[in-house]
PyMOL Python script that loads the backbone (N, CA, C, O; Angstrom):
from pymol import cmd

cmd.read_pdbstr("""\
ATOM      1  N   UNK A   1      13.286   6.638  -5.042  1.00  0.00           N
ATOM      2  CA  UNK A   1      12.842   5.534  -5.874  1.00  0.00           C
ATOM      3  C   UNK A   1      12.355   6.100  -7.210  1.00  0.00           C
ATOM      4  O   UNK A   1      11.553   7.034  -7.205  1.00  0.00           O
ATOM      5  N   UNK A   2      12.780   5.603  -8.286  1.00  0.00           N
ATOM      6  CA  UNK A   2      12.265   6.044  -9.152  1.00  0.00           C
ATOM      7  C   UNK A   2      11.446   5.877  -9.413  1.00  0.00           C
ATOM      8  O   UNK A   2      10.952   5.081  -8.615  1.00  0.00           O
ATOM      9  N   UNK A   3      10.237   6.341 -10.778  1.00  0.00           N
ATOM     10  CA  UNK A   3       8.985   6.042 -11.348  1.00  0.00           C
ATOM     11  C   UNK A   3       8.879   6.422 -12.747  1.00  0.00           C
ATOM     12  O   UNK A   3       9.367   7.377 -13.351  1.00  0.00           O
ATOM     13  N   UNK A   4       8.035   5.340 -13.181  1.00  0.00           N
ATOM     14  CA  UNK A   4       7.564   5.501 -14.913  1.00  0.00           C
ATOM     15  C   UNK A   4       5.861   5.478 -15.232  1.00  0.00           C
ATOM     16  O   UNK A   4       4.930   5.096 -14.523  1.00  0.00           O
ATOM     17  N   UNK A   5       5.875   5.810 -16.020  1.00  0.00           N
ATOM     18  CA  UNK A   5       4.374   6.487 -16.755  1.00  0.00           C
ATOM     19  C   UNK A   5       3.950   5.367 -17.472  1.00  0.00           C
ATOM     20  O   UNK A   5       4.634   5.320 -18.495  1.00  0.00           O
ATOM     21  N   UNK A   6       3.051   4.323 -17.429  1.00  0.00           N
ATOM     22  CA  UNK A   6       2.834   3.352 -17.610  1.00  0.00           C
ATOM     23  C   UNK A   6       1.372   4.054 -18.916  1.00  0.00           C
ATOM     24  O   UNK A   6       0.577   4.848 -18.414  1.00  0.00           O
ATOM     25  N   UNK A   7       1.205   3.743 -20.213  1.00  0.00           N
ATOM     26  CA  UNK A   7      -0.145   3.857 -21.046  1.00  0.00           C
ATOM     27  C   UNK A   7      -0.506   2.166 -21.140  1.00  0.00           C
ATOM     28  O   UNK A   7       0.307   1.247 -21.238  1.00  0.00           O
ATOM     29  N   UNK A   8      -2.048   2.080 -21.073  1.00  0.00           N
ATOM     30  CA  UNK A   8      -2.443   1.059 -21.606  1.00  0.00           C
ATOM     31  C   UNK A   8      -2.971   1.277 -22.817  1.00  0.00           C
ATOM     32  O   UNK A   8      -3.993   1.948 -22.960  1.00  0.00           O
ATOM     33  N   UNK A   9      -2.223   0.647 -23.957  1.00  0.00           N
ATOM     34  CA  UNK A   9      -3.091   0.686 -25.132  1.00  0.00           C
ATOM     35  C   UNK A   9      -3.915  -0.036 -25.759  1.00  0.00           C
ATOM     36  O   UNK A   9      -4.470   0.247 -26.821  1.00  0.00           O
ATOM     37  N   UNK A  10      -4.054  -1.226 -24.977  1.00  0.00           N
ATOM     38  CA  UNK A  10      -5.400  -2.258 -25.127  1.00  0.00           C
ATOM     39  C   UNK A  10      -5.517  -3.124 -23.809  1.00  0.00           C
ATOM     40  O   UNK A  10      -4.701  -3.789 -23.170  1.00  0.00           O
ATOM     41  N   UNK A  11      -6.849  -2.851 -23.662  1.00  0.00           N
ATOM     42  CA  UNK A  11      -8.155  -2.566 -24.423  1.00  0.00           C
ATOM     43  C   UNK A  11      -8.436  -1.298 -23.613  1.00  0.00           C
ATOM     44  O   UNK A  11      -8.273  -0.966 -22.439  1.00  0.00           O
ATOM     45  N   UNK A  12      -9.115  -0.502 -25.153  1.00  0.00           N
ATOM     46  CA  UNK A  12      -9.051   0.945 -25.053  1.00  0.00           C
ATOM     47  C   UNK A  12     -10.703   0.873 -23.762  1.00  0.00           C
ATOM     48  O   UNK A  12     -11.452  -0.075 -23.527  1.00  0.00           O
ATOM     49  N   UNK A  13     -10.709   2.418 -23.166  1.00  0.00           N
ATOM     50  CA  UNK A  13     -11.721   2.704 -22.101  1.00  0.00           C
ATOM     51  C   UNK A  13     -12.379   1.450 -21.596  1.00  0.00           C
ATOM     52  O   UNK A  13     -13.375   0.785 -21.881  1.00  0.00           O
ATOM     53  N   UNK A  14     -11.225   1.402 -20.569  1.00  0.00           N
ATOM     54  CA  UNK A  14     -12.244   0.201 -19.367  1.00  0.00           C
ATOM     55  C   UNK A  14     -10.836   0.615 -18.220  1.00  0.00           C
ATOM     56  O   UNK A  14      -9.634   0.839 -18.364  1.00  0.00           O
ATOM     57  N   UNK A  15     -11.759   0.558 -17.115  1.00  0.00           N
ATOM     58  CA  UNK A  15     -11.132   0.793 -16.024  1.00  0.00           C
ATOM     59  C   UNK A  15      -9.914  -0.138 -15.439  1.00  0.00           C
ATOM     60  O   UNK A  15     -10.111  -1.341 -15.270  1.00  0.00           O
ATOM     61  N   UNK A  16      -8.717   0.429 -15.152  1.00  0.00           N
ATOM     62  CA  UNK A  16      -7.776  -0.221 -14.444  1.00  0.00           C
ATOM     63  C   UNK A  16      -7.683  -0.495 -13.073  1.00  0.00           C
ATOM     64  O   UNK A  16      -8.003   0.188 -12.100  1.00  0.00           O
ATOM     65  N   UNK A  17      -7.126  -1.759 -13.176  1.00  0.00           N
ATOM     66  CA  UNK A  17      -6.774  -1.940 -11.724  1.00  0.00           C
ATOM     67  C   UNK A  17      -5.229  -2.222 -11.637  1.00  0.00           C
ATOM     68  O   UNK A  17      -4.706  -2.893 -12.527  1.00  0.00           O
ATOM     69  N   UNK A  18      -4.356  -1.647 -10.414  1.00  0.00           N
ATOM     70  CA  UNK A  18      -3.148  -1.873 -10.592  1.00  0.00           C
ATOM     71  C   UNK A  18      -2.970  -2.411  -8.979  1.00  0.00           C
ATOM     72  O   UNK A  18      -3.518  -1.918  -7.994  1.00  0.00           O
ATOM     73  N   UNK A  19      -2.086  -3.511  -9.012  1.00  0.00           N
ATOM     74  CA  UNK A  19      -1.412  -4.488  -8.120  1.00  0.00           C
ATOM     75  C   UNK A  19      -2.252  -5.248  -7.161  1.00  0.00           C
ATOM     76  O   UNK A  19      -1.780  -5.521  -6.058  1.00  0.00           O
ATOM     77  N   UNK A  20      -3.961  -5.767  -7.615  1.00  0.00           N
ATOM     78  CA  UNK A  20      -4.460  -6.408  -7.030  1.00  0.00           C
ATOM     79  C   UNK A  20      -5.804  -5.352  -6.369  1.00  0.00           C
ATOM     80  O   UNK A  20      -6.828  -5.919  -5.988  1.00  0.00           O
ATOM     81  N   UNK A  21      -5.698  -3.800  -6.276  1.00  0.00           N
ATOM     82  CA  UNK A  21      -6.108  -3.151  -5.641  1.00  0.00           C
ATOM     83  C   UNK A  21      -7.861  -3.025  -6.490  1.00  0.00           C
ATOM     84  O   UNK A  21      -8.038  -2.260  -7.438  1.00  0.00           O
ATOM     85  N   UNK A  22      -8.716  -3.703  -6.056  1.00  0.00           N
ATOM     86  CA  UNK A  22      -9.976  -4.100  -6.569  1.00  0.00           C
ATOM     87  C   UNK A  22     -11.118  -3.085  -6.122  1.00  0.00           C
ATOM     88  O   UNK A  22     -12.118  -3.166  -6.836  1.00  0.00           O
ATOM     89  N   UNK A  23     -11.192  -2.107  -5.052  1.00  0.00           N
ATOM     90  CA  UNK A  23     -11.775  -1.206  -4.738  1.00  0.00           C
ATOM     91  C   UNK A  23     -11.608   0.007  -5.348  1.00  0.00           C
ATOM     92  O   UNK A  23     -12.466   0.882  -5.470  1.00  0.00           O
ATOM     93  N   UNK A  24     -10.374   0.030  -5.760  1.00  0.00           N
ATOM     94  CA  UNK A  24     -10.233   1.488  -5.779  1.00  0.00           C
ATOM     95  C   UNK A  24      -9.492   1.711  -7.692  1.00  0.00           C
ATOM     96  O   UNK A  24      -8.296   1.542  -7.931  1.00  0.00           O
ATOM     97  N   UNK A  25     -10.505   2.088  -8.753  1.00  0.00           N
ATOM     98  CA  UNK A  25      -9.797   1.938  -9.972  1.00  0.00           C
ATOM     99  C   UNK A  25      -8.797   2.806 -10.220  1.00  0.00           C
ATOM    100  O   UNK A  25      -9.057   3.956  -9.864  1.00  0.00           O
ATOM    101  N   UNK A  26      -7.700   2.633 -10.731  1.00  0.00           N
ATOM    102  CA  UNK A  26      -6.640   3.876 -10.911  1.00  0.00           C
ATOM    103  C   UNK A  26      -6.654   4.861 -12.033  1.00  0.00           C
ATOM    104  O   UNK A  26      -5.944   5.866 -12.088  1.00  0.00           O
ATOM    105  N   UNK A  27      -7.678   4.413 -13.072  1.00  0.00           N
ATOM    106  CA  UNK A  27      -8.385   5.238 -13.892  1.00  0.00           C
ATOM    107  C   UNK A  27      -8.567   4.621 -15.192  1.00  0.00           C
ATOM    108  O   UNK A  27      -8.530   3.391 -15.224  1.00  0.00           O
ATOM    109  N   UNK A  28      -8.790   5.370 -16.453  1.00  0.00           N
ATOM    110  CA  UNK A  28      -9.391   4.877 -17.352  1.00  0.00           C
ATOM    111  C   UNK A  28      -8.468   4.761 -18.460  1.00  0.00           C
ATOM    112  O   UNK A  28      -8.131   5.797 -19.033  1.00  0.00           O
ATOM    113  N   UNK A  29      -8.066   3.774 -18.796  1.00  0.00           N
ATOM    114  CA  UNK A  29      -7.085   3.246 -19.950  1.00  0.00           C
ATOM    115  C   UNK A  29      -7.307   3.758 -21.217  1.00  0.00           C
ATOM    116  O   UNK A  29      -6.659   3.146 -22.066  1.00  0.00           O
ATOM    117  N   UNK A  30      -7.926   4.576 -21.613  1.00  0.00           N
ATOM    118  CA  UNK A  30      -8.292   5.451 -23.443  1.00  0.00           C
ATOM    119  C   UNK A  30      -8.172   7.251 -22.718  1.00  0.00           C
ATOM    120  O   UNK A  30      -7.940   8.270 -23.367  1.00  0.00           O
ATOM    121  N   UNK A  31      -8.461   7.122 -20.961  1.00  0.00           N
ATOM    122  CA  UNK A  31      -7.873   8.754 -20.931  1.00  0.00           C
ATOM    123  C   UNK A  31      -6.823   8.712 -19.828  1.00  0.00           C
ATOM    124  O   UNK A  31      -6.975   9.794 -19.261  1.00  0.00           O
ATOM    125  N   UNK A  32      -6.085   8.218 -19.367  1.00  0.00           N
ATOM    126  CA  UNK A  32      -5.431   8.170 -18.466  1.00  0.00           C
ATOM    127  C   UNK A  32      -3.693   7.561 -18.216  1.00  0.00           C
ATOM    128  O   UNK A  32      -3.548   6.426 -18.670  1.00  0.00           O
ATOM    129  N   UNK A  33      -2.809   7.983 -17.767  1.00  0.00           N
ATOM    130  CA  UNK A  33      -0.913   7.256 -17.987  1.00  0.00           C
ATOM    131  C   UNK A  33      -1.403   7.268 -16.523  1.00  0.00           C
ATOM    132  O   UNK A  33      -2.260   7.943 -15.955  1.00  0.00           O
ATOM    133  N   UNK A  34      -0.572   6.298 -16.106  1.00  0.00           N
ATOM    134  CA  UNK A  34      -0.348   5.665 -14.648  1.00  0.00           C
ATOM    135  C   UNK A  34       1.110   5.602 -13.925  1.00  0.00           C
ATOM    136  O   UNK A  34       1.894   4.700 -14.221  1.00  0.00           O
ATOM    137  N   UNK A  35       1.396   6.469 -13.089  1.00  0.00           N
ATOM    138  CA  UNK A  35       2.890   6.289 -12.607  1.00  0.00           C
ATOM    139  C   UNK A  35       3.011   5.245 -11.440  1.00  0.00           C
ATOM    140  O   UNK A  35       2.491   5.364 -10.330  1.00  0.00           O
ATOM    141  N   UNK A  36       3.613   4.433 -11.783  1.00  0.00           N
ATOM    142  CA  UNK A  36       4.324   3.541 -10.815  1.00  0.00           C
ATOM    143  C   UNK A  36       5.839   3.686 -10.214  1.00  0.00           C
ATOM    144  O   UNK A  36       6.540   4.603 -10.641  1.00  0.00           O
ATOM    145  N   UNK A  37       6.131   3.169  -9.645  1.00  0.00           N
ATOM    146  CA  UNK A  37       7.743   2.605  -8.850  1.00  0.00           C
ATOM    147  C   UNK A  37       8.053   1.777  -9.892  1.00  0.00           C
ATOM    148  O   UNK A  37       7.341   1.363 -10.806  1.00  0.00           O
ATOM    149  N   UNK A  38       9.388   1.558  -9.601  1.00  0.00           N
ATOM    150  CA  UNK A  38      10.359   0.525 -10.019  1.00  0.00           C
ATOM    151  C   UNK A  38       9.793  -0.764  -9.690  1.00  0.00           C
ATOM    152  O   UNK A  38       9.122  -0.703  -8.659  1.00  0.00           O
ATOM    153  N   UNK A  39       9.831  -1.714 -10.128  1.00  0.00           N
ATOM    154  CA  UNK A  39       9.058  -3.036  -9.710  1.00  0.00           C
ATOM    155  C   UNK A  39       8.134  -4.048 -10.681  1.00  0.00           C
ATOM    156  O   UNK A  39       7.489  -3.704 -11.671  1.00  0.00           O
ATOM    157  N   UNK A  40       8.214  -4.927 -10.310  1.00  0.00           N
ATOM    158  CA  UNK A  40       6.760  -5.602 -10.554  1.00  0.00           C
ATOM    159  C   UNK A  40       5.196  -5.287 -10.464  1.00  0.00           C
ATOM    160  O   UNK A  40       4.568  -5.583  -9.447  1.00  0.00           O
ATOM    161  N   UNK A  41       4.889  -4.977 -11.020  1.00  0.00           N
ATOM    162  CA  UNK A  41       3.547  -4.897 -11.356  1.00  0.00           C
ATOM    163  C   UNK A  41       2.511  -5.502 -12.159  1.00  0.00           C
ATOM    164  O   UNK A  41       2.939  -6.204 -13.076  1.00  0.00           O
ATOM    165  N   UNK A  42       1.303  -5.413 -12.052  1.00  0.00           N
ATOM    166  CA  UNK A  42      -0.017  -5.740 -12.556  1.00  0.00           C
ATOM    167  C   UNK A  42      -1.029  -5.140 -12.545  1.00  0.00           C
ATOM    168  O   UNK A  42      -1.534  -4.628 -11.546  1.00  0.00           O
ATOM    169  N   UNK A  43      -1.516  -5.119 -13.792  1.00  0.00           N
ATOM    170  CA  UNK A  43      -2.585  -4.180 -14.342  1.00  0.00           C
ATOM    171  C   UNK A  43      -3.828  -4.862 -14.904  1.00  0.00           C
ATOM    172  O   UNK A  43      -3.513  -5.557 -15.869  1.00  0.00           O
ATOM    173  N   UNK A  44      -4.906  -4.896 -14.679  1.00  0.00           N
ATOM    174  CA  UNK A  44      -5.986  -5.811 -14.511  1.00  0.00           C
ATOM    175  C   UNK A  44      -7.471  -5.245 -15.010  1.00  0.00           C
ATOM    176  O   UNK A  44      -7.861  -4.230 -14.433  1.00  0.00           O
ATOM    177  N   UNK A  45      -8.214  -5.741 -15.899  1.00  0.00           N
ATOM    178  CA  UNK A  45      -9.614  -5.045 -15.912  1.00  0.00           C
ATOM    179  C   UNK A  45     -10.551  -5.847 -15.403  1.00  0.00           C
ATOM    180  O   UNK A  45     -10.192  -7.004 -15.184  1.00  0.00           O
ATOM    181  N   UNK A  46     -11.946  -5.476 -15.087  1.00  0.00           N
ATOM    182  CA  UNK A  46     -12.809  -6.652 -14.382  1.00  0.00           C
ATOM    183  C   UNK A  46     -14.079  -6.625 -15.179  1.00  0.00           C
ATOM    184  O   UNK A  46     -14.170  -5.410 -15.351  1.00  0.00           O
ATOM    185  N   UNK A  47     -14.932  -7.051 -15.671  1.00  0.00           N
ATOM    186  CA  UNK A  47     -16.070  -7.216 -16.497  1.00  0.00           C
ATOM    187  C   UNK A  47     -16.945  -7.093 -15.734  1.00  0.00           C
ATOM    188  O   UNK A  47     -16.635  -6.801 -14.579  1.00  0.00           O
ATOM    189  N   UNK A  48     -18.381  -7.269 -16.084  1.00  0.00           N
ATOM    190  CA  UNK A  48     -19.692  -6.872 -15.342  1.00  0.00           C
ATOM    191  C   UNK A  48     -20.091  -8.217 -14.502  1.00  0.00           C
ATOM    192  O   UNK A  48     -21.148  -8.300 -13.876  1.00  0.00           O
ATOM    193  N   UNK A  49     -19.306  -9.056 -14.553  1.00  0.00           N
ATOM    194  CA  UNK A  49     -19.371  -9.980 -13.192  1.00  0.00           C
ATOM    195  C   UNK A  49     -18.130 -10.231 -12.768  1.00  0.00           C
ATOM    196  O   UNK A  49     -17.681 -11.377 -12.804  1.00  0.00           O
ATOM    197  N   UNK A  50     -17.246  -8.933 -12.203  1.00  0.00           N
ATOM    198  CA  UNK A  50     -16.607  -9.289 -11.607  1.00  0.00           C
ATOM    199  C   UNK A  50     -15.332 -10.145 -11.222  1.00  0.00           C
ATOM    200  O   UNK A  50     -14.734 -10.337 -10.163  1.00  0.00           O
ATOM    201  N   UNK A  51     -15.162 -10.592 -12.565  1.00  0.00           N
ATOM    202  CA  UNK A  51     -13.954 -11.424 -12.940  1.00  0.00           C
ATOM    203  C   UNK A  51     -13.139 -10.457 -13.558  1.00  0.00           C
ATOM    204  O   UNK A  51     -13.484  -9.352 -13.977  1.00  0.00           O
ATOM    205  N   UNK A  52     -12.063 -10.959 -13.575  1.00  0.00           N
ATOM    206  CA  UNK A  52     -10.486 -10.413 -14.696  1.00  0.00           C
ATOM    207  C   UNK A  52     -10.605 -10.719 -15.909  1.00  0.00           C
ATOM    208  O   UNK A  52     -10.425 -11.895 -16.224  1.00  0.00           O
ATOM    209  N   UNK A  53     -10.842 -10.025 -16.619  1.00  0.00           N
ATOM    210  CA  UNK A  53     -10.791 -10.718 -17.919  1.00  0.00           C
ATOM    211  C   UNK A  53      -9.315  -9.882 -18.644  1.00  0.00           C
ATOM    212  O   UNK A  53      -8.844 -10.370 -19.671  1.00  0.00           O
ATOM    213  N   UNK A  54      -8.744  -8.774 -18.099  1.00  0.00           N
ATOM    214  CA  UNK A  54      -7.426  -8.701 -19.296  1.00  0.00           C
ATOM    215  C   UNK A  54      -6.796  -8.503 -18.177  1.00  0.00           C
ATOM    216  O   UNK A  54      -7.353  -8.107 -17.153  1.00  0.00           O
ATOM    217  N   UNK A  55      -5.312  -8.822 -18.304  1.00  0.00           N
ATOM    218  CA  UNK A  55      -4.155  -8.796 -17.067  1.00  0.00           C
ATOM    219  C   UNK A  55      -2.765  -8.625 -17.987  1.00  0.00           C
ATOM    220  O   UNK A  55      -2.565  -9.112 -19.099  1.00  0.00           O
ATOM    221  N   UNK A  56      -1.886  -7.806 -17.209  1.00  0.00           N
ATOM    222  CA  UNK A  56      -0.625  -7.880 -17.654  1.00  0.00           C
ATOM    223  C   UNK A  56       0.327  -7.772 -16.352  1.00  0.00           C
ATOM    224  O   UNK A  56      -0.061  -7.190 -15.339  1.00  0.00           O
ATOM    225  N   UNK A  57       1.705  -8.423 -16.459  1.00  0.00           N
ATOM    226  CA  UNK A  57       1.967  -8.873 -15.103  1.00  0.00           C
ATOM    227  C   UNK A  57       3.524  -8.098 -16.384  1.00  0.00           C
ATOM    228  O   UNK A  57       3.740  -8.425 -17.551  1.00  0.00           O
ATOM    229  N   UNK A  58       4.056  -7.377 -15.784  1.00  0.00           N
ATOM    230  CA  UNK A  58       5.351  -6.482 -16.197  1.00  0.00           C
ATOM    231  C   UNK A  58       6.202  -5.902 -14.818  1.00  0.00           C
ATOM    232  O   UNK A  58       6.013  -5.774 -13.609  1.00  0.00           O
ATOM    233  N   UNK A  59       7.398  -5.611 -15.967  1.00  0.00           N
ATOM    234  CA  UNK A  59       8.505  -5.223 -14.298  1.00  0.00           C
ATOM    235  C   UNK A  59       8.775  -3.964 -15.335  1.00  0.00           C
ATOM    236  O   UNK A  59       8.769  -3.934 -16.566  1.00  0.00           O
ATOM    237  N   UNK A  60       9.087  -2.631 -14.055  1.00  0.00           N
ATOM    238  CA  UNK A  60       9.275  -1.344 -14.893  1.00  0.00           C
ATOM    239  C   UNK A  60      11.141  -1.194 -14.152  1.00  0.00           C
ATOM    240  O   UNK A  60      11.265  -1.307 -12.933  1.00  0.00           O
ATOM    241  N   UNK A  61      12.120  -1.004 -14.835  1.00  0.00           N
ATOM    242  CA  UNK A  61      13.355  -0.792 -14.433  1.00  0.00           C
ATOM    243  C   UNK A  61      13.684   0.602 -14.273  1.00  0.00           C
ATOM    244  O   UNK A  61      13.040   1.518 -14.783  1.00  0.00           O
ATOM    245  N   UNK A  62      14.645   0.726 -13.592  1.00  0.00           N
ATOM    246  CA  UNK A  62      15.129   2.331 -13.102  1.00  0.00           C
ATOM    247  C   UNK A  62      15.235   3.148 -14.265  1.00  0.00           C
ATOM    248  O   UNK A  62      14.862   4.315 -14.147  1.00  0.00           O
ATOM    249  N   UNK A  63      15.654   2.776 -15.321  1.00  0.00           N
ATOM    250  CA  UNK A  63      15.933   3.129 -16.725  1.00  0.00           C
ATOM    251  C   UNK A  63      14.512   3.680 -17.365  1.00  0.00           C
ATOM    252  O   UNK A  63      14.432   4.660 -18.106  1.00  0.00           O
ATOM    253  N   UNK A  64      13.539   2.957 -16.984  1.00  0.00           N
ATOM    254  CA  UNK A  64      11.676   3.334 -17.808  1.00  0.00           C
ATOM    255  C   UNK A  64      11.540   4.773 -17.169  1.00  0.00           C
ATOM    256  O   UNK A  64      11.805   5.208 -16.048  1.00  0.00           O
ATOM    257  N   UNK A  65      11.079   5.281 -18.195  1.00  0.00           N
ATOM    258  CA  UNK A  65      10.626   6.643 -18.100  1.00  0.00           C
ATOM    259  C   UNK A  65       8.928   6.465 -18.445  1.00  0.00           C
ATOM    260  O   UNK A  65       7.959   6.778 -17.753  1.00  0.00           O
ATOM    261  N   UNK A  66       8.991   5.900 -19.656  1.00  0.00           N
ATOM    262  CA  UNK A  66       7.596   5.768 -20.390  1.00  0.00           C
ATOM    263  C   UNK A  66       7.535   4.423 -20.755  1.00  0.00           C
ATOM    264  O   UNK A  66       8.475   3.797 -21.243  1.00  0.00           O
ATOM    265  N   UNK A  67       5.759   3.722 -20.372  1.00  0.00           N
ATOM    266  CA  UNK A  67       5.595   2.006 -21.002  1.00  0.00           C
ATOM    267  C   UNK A  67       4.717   2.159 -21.187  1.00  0.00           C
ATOM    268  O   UNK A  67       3.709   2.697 -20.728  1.00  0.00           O
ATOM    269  N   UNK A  68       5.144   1.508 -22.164  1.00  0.00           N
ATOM    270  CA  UNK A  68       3.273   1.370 -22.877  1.00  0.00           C
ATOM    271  C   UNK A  68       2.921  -0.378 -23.244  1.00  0.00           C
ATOM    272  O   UNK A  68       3.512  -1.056 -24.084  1.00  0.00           O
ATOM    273  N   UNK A  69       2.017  -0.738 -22.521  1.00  0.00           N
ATOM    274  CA  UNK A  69       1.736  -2.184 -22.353  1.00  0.00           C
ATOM    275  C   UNK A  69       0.455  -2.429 -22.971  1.00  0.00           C
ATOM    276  O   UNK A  69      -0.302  -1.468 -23.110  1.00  0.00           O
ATOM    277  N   UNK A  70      -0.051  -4.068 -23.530  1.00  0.00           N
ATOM    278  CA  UNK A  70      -0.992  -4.093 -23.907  1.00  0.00           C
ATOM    279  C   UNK A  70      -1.349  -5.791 -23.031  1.00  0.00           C
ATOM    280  O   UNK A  70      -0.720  -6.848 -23.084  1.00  0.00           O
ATOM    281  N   UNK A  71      -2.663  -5.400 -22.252  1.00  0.00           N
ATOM    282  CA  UNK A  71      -3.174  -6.072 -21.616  1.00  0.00           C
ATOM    283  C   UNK A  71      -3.791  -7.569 -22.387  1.00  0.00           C
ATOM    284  O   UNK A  71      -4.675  -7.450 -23.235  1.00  0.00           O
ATOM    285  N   UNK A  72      -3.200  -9.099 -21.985  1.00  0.00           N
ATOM    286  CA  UNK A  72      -3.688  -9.951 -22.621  1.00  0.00           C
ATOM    287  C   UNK A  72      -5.339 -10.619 -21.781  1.00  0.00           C
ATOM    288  O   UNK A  72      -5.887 -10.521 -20.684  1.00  0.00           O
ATOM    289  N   UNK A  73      -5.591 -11.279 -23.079  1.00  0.00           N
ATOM    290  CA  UNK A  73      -7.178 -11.602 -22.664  1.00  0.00           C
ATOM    291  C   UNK A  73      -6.826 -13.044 -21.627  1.00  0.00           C
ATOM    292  O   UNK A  73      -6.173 -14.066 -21.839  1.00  0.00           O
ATOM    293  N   UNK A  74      -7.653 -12.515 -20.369  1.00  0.00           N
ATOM    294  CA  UNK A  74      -7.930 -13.867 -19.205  1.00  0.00           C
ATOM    295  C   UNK A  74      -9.035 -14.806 -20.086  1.00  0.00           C
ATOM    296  O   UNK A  74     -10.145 -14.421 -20.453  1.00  0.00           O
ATOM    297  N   UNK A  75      -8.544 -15.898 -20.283  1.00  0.00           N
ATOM    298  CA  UNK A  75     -10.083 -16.616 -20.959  1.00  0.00           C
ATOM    299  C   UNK A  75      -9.918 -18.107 -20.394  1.00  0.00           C
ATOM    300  O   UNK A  75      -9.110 -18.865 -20.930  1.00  0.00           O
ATOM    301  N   UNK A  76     -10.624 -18.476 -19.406  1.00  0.00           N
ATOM    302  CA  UNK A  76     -11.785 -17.872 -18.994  1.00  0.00           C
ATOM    303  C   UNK A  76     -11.589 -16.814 -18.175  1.00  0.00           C
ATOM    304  O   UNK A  76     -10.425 -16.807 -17.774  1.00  0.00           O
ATOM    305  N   UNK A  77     -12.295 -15.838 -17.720  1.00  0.00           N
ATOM    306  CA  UNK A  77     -12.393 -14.563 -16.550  1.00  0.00           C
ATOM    307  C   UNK A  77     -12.063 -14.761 -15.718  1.00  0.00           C
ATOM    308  O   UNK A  77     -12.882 -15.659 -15.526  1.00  0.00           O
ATOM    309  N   UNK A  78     -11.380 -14.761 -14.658  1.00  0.00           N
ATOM    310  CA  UNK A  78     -10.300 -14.969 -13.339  1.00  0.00           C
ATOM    311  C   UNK A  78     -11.264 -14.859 -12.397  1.00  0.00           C
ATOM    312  O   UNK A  78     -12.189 -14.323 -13.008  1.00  0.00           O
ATOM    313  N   UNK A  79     -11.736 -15.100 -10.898  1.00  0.00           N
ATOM    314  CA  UNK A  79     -12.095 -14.814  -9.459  1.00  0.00           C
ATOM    315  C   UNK A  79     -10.883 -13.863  -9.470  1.00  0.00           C
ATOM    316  O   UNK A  79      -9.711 -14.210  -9.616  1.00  0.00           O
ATOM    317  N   UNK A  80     -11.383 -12.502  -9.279  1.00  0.00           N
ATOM    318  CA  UNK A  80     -10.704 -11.301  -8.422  1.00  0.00           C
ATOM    319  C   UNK A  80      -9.902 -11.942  -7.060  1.00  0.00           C
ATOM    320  O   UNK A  80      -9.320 -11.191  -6.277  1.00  0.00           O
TER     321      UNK A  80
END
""", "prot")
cmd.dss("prot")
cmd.show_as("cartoon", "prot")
cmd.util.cbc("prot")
cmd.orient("prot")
């Protein structure tokens, strides 16, 4: 299966979440590329109560090597 190197370039240092996974952050978006699979995905930040406030919902194709996505604002803040 292949995989691509996903950068978030906004919004800079705040922790990611990728495909719903709310325990466990996949790291920090101003120091960190994220490899995924081929697929659908979602990339998510959560604010100090716990809501979503930026989300991006993208598909990476066999062809992606490198993506660089920019997370849009949840307004209002989502229930996780």
């Amino acid at each position: 299966m292949p995989f691509a190197k996903v950068q978030v370039t906004k919004p800079l240092n705040r922790l990611i979440y990728i495909d719903g996974n709310y325990l466990d952050p996949a790291g920090n978006s101003a120091t960190d590329s994220f490899t995924v699979p081929t697929g659908g995905h979602i990339f998510e930040t959560v604010n100090g109560d716990g809501k979503v406030d930026y989300r991006k919902r993208f598909r990476v194709s066999p062809r992606d090597k490198k993506v660089e996505i920019e997370l849009d604002l949840v307004d209002p803040p989502a229930k996780v």
